[in-house]
One Martini backbone bead per residue (centre of mass of N, CA, C, O) as a GRO file, in nm:
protein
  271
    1UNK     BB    1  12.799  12.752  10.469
    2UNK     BB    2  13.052  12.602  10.266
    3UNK     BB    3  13.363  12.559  10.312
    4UNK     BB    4  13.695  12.597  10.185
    5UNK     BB    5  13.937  12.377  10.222
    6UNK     BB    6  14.132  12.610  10.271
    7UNK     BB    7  14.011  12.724  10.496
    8UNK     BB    8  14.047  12.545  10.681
    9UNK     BB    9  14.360  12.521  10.676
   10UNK     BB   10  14.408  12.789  10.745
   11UNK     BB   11  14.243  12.794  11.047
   12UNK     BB   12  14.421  12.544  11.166
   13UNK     BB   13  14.696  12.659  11.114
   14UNK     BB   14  14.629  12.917  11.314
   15UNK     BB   15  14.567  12.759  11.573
   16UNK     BB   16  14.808  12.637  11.582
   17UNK     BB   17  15.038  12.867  11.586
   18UNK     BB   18  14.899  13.004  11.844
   19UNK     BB   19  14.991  12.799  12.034
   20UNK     BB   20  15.322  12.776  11.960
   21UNK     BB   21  15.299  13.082  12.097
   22UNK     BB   22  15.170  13.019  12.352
   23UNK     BB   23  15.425  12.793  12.421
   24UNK     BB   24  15.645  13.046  12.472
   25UNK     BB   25  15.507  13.220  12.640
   26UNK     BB   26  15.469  13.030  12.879
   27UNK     BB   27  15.781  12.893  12.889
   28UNK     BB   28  15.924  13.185  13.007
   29UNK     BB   29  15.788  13.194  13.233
   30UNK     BB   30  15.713  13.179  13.563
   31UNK     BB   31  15.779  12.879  13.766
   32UNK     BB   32  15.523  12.706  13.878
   33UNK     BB   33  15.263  12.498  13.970
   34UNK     BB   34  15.046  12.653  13.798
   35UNK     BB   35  15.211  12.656  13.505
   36UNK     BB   36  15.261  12.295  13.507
   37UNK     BB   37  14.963  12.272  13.491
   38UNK     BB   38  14.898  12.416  13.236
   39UNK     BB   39  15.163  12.241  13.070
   40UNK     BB   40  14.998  11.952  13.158
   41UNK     BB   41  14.779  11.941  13.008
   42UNK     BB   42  14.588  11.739  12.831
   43UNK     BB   43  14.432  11.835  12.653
   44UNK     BB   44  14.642  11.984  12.463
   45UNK     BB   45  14.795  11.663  12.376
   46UNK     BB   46  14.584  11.611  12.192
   47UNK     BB   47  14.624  11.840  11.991
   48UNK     BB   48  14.899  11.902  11.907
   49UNK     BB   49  15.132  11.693  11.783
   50UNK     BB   50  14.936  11.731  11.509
   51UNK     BB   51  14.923  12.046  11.468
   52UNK     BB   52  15.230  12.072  11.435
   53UNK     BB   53  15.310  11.917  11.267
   54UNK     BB   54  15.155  12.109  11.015
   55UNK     BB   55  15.385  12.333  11.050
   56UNK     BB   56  15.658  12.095  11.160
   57UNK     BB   57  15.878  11.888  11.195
   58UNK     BB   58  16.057  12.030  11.414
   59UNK     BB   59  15.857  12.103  11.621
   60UNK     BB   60  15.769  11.873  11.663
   61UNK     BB   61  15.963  11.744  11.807
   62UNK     BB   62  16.023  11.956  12.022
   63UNK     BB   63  15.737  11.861  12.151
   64UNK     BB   64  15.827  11.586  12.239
   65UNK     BB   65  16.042  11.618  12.414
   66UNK     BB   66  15.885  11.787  12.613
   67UNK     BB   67  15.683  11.584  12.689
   68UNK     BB   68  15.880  11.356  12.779
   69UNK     BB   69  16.009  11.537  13.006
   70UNK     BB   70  15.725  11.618  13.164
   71UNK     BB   71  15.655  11.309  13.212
   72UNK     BB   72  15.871  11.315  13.491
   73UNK     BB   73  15.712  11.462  13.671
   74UNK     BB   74  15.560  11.669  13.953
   75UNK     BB   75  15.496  11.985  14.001
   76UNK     BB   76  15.683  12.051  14.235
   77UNK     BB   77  15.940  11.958  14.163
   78UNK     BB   78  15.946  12.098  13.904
   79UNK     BB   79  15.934  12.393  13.989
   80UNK     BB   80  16.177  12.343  14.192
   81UNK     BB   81  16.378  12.323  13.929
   82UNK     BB   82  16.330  12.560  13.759
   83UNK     BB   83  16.369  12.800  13.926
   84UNK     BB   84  16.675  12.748  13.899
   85UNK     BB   85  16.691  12.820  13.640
   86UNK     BB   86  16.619  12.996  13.558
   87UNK     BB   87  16.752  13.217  13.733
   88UNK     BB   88  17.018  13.143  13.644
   89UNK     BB   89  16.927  13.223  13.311
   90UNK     BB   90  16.781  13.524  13.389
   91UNK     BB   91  16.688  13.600  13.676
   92UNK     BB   92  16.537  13.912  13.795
   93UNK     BB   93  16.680  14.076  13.592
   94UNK     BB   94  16.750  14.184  13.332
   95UNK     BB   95  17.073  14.116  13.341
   96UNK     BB   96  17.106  13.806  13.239
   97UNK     BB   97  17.260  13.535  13.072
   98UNK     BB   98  16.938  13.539  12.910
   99UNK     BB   99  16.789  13.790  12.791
  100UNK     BB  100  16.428  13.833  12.751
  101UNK     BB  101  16.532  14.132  12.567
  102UNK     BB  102  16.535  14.305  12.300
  103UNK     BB  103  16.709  14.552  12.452
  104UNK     BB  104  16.933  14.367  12.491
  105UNK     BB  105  17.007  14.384  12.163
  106UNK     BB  106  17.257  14.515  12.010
  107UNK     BB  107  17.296  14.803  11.856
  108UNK     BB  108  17.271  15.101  12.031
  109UNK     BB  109  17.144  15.351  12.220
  110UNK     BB  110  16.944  15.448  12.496
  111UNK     BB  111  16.786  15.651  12.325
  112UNK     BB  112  16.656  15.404  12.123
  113UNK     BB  113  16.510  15.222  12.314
  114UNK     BB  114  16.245  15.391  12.345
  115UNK     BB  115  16.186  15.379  12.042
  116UNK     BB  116  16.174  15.086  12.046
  117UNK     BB  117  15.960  15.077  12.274
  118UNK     BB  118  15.741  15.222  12.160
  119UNK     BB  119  15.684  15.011  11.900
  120UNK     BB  120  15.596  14.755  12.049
  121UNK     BB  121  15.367  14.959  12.170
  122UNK     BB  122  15.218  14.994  11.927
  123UNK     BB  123  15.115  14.754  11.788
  124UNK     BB  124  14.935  14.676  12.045
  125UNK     BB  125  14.750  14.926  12.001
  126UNK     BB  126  14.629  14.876  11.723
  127UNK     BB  127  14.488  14.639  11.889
  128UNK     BB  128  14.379  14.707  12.141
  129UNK     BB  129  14.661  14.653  12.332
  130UNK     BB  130  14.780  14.607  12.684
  131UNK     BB  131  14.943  14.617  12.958
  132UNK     BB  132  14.818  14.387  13.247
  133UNK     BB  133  14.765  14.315  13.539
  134UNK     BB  134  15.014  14.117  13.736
  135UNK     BB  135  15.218  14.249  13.515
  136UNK     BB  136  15.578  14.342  13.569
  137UNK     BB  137  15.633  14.421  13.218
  138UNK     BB  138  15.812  14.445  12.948
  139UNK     BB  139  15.711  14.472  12.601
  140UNK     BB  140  15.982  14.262  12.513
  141UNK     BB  141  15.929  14.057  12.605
  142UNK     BB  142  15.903  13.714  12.472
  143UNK     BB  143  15.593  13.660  12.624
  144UNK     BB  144  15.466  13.913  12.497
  145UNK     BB  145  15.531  13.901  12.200
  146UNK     BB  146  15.414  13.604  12.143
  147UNK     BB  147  15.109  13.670  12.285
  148UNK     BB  148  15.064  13.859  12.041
  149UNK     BB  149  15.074  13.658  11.809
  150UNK     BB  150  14.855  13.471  11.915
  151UNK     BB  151  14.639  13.679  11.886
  152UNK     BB  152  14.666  13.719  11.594
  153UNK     BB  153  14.617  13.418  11.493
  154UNK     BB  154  14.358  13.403  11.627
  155UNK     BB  155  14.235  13.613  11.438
  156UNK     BB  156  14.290  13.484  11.174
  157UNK     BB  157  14.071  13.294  11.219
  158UNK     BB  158  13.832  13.460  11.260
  159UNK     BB  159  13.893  13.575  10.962
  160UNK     BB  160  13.840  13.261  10.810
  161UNK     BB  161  13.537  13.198  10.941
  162UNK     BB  162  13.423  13.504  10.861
  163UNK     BB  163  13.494  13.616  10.593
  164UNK     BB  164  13.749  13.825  10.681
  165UNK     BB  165  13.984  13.987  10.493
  166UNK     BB  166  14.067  14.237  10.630
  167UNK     BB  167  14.144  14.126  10.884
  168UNK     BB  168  14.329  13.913  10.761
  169UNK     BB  169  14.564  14.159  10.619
  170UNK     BB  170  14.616  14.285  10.891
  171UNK     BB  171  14.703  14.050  11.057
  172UNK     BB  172  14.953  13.960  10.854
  173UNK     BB  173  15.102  14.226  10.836
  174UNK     BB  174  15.170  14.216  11.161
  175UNK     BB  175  15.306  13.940  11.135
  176UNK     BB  176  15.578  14.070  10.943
  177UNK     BB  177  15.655  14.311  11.101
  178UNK     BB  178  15.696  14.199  11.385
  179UNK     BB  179  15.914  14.030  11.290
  180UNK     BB  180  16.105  14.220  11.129
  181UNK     BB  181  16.094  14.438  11.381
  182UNK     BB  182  16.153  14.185  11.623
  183UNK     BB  183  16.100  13.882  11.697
  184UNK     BB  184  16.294  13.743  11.423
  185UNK     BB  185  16.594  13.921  11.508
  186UNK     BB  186  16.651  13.838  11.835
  187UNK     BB  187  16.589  13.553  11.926
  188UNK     BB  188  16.819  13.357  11.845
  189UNK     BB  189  17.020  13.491  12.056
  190UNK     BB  190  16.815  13.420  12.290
  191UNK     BB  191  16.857  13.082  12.203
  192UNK     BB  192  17.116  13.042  12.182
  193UNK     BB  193  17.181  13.096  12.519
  194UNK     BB  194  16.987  12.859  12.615
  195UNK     BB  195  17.130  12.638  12.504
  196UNK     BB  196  17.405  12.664  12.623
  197UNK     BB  197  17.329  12.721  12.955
  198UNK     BB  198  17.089  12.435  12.893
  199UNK     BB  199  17.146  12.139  12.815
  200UNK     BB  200  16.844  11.939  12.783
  201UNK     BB  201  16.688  12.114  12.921
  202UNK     BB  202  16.389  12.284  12.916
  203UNK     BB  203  16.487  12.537  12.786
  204UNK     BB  204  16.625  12.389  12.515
  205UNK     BB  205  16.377  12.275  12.417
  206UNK     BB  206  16.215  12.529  12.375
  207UNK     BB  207  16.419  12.650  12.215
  208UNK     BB  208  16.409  12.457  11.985
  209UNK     BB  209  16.122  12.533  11.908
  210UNK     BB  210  16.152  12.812  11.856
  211UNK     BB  211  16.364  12.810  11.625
  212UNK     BB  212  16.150  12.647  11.428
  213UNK     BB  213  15.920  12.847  11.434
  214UNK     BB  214  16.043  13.125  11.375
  215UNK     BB  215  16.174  13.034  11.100
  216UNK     BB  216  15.927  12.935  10.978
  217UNK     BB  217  15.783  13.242  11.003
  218UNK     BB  218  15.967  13.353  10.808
  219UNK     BB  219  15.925  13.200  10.571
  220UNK     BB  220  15.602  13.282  10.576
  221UNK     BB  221  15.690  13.603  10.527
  222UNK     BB  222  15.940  13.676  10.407
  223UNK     BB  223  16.207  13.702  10.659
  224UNK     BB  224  16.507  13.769  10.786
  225UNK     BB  225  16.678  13.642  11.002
  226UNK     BB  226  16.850  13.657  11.242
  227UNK     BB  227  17.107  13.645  11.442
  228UNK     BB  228  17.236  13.453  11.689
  229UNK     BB  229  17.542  13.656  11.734
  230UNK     BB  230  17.436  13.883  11.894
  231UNK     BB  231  17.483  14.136  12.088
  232UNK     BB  232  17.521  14.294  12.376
  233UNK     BB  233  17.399  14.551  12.486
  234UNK     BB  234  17.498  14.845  12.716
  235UNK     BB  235  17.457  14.858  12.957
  236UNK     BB  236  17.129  15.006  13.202
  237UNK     BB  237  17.123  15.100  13.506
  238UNK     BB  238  16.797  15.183  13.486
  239UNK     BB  239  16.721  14.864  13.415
  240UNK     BB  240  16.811  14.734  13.696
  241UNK     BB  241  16.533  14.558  13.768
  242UNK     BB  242  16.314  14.400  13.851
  243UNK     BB  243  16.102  14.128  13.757
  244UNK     BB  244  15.816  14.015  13.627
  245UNK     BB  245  15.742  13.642  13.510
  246UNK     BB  246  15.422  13.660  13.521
  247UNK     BB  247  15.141  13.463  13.582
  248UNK     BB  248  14.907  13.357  13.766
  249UNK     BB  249  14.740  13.038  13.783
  250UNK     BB  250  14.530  12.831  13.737
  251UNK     BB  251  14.351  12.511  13.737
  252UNK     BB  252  14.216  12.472  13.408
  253UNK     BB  253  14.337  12.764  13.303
  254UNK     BB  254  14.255  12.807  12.995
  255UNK     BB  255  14.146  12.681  12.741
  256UNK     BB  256  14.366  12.678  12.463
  257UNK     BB  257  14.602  12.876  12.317
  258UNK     BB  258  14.592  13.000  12.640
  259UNK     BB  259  14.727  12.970  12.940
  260UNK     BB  260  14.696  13.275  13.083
  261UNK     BB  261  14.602  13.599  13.169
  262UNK     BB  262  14.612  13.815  12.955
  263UNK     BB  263  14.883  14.072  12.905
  264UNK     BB  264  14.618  14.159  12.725
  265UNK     BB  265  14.361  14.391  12.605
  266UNK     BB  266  14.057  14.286  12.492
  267UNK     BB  267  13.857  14.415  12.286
  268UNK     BB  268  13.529  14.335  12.209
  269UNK     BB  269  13.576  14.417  11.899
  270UNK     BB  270  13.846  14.272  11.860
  271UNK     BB  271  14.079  14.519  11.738
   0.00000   0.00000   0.00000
């Protein structure tokens, strides 16, 4: 059967969206020589720049930044470059001078985190997904709420593709809520400071691509963007412990719009 011009268009869409939440996931997390091997695979910049573009002119343009400034590293040097910037502006522990965690923005007592974490953890298991592997990272983390919402445009396309309705009306419905009461809420605030912290450096183009695509996003789903900002919750000494920011992976794993091995285990029946 042939598919119609929509149909192709939503499936393109959904599979750009879902890498431009992939290139937000990984450059989030921690700066190693294979993070950089991931992050400079030639085979992606054959197809992002175009893809992006159909997203939002200011994501391509953010993302041709990223490009320019990659193109001028090599690995090792790029690696050890990074991790002082990262330590600098994210640190080891929850509160960095740009805490990159949902629940440490804005207003709420400690107890109502638990509550917070608790919900950002529902969405998760809704899907079949858990936090998984050598991840010692919180549920809130930009990279792995990032990569939860990737996860969700891959199956959007996938049930474009297979011609799922119910499919597709679920996987938008929980990326419009998960916009509306976390993603879209709190991140313009953490990149409100990642901009302020280190203008013109890899975290400030990343944050500029991630500002364009998350109003973007907010836009195609109808939902109030955050304020830029929320001010940091009264710090939680219990929460002040080091954080785990990322995956290791090697060089060319794995193709297509996931940088690392899934935060997130997906079970076998896609749901």
């Amino acid at each position: 059967m042939v598919m119609q011009n929509t149909t192709i268009e939503d499936r393109e869409n959904a599979i750009a969206r879902s890498a431009a939440y992939g290139l937000i996931a990984h450059g989030f997390r921690y700066p190693d020589v294979a993070w950089f091997c991931a992050l400079s695979d030639a085979s992606r910049w054959r197809d992002w720049p175009e893809s992006f573009k159909e997203i939002d002119d200011g994501v391509h343009r953010a993302l041709i930044a990223i490009r320019l400034l990659i193109a001028e590293w090599n690995a090792e040097s790029a690696a050890a470059q990074l991790q002082s910037s990262f330590s600098s502006s994210f640190g080891h522990s929850v509160r960095g001078a740009c805490p990159p965690y949902e629940l440490e923005y804005g207003l709420g007592e400690i107890v109502q985190r638990a509550s917070d974490l608790a919900d950002v953890s529902g969405f998760y298991s809704a899907f079949g997904m858990e936090l998984g592997g050598a991840v010692n990272e919180r549920p809130d983390h930009v990279s792995v709420e990032a990569e939860f919402m990737s996860v969700l445009c891959t199956k959007e396309a996938f049930g474009v593709e297979s011609s799922d309705s119910e499919l597709c009306e679920a996987v938008r419905s929980a990326q419009r809520e998960f916009l509306d009461a976390h993603l879209g809420q709190w991140t313009p605030a953490f990149l409100r400071r990642v901009q302020d912290a280190q203008p013109n450096g890899f975290y400030a183009r990343l944050a500029d691509l991630s500002v364009a695509f998350i109003q973007k996003e907010c836009e195609r789903f109808d939902v109030a963007l955050g304020s830029p900002y929320l001010e940091l919750r009264p710090a939680d000494p219990t929460a002040e412990t080091t954080q785990s920011c990322g995956v290791p992976t090697e060089c060319g794993q794995p193709q297509g719009g996931q940088f690392t091995q899934l935060n997130v285990a997906i079970r076998k029946d896609g749901q």
